[in-house]
Every structure is written in C-alpha cells, then in structure tokens.
C-alpha positions, 0 to 999 in steps of 0.5 A: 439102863433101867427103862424099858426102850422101844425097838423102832417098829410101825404099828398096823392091824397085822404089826404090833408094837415091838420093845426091847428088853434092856440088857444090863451087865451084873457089874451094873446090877447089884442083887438088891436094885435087880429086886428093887427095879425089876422083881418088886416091879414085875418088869422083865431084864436081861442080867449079862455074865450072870453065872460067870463061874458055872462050869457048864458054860465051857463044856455044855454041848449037844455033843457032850449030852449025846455022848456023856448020856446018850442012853438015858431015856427022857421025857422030851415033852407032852407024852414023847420019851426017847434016848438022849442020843436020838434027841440030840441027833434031832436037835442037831439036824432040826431046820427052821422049815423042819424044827426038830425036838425041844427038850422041856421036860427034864427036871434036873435035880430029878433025872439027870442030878449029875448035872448038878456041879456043873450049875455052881456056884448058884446064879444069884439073881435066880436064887428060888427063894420062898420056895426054899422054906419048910414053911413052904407045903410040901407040894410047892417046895423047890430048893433048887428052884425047880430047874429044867434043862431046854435043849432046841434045834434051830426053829425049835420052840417051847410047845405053848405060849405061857405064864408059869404056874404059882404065880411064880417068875422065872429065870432061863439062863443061855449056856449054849447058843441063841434063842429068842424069847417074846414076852407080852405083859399081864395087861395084854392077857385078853390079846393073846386069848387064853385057853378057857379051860387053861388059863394060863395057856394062849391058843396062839401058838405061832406068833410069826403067823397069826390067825387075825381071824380067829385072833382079831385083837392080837395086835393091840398086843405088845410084843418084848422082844430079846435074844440072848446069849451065853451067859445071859439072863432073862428075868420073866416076871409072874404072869408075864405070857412067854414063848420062845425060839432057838435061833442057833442050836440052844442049851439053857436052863430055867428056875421059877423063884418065888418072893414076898411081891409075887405071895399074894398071887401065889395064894390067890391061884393055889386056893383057887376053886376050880368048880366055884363055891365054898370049900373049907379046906381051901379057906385053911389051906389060905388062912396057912399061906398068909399066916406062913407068908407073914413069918417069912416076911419078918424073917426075910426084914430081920436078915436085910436089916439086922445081916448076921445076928443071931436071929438072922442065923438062927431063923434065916432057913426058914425064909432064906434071901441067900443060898447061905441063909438056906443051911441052918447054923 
C-alpha cells in the first residue's frame, strides 16, 4: 500500500479532516521504494518489523532502565534532571488524568552508550546518511543519526508540537508499548500557528482540546493520525509539524537522517540570518554546503550505480548510502 488512505471522519468547525498513515510490512518495502515513494516525496509511512534483530526489543522495559541504571542522573526535558529511578517510578504511575514524566533529553551515544549494542544491527530505513560524512561541518555531523531515548507513561506527551530542526526527517522506532503520533503537513503550517520567535514550534499544545478562539483556523488542518507498536517505524518527513502521546507506558527511540531531497532546506535554515541583512560569513558558510552537497551527490550516484567498484569503496565514507560505505576501504 503506497497511498495515503483517509480514516473515515466528519469534517465541522470543531473536527478536522483525519488520515491514516499507511502501514507497510518491510518485506513489502524494500529500502530503495521507501527513498523512492516516501523520502523523495516527503510523505509519512509506518515500516513494520523494521529492526527485527535488535536486542532491545526483548529486553527494554521501564523495569529494566530502573534497575540496570537507576542511579545515573538524566536530563529529562527543558531544565529538569532527576535519577533514572525517580523517572521510571513516574513514568510507571503516570495516569492520562495525572501524566507522569517524558524522557526526551537523553542522546544515547552520549550519556548512556551502553545502550548502544542493544540497537544492532542498524534500522536500515533510519540509516542518517549525509549526516554521517566528514564533509558534513562538524556542528551538524551525527553518525549514529543522533539517536534519542523516549520514555513516557501513559498520557505522557512530548512537551511541543514540532518540526526538527536542519531541516532534517526523523524516524522514531517503538520498543516498548503504544504511542500515538499526530502529524500535520508543511502546507498546514499557518493552521497550526508557529510561534513568532520559534518557527519551528506551535502554540497549540494540546491537540485534544484546542483553543479555537485563540486558534480559529486550526480546523482547515489536516490531521495524520497512527499508533504504533513494537517494532514499528514512523517515518516523519522534513517539516512535517509532529506531536506525540503514549498510549500504553512507551520506550522508543528517534534519529534525524539527512538525504540529498531534504539538502537544500538544510542550507536554507542553517544560513539563515536571524537579524536579516548581509553576512559574509553566512554566503561562505552557503557557497561550502552546495559545493559539499554537489560531491556528495556524485559520490552517492557512483556507489547506486556503479556498487562495489573501486570509487564506490574508495570515496563511498565520504557520503555514505549504507552503514558499509561509512567505514573507509
């Protein structure tokens, strides 16, 4: 199934227009029809059994994070830390009337790399791609895709309606549980009112009741709406706006990728001038990134249509399209 198919829903002032995003085994998906239909297009999908090797599959559990790592201090979102312990002990008594903690600051490969095996062999589908070249500055390279561990209670919810930043698309993968996710696309950005001085955030932050007096044209807004499960994918495409809810108590995890359809936008925020005006540095910073964008371009063409010669090995790390290509001959 490769089309978007409407959920049946009644379309009022106070009820907007509801869509289901397809669901698609990865038998049926090979890697090269999900970048054709999905990535190049920027339309959202669910990949099913898209990591069936990784470990923590079988043993990721409030249970297990409280008492392999209970002790560890975490940054749990915008200013709050607290032991592992404490947040698990939330997470597990949150309640949809009385939401406990959301996990949502925890970058793995930084504070808990031990983590790391258990997410092996990589989830091919949120292989980062151009964030994993050394022409990528510094400031934006993520080899591992950046990947963040979420850990929510049921009616626990990521803080902000979003798009991620760069430009960038994300994957989460669901471990443990159930979670909603409500996705709106780029075209509705008026609807769901960005915040002036963040544009990449909503005001609206509760979607279940929403203020139409402060947010009177949020229902020309359509809604894409899934739950996923275990071993489960969402693909959110760049500037897809995206908020989530756990359905039942929920471990996942998230990476941003980077490919050469969502480049451009990728240069258009990272040069942008906040104050306006001219900036020098800016126009170099923009001149590196197209020129970067162009080599990595003709690397990527070589290795997809010349696969394993000599200057697909030998240039391959530089813009690798597979976790082989990354390591250099």
């Amino acid at each position: 199934m490769n089309a978007v198919q409407e959920a049946p829903s009644s379309v009022t002032a106070e009820a907007p227009r509801i869509i289901s995003v397809p669901k698609i085994h990865s038998r049926d998906l090979p890697y090269e029809v999900f970048l054709r239909d999905y990535v190049a297009t920027n339309r959202p999908v669910v990949i099913q059994d898209a990591a069936p090797g990784w470990a923590a599959l079988e043993t990721w559990t409030p249970e297990y994070f409280k008492n392999t790592f209970g002790s560890q201090v975490v940054e749990v979102t915008y200013g709050v830390k607290q032991k592992l312990a404490e947040v698990m002990d939330g997470v597990l008594a949150s309640t949809a009337e009385k939401p406990g903690p959301y996990l949502h600051k925890v970058i793995i490969h930084q504070h808990m790399p031990a983590l790391l095996p258990a997410l092996s062999p990589e989830n091919i589908y949120a292989f980062p791609q151009r964030y994993c070249s050394p022409l990528m500055p510094r400031r934006f390279r993520r080899p591992d895709g950046y990947l963040k561990l979420l850990i929510g209670g049921v009616g626990g919810k990521f803080p902000l309606m979003h798009f991620d930043s760069d430009n960038a698309h994300a994957i989460i993968t669901e471990i443990y549980g159930d979670k909603e996710f409500v996705l709106f696309a780029p075209g509705d950005t008026d609807y769901v009112y960005p915040h002036e001085n963040s544009p990449g955030t909503s005001q609206i932050d509760d979607l279940d009741h929403v203020d139409l007096n402060r947010f009177p044209e949020f229902p020309k807004a359509t809604q894409y709406r899934v739950v996923i499960g275990p071993g489960e994918s969402v693909f959110v495409p760049s500037r897809w706006w995206h908020s989530a809810r756990v359905v039942t108590t929920s471990v996942s995890v998230c990476t941003n990728i980077m490919y050469s359809t969502n480049w451009a936008g990728f240069i258009d925020i990272s040069c942008e001038n906040p104050v306006g005006g001219f900036k020098p540095s800016l126009l170099a910073k923009r001149l590196y990134l197209l020129t970067a964008g162009v080599i990595m371009g003709l690397i990527e063409s070589v290795q997809k249509n010349l696969p394993g010669s000599f200057p697909a090995r030998a240039l391959g790390y530089l813009s690798p399209i597979s976790p082989d290509a990354r390591r250099k001959p």
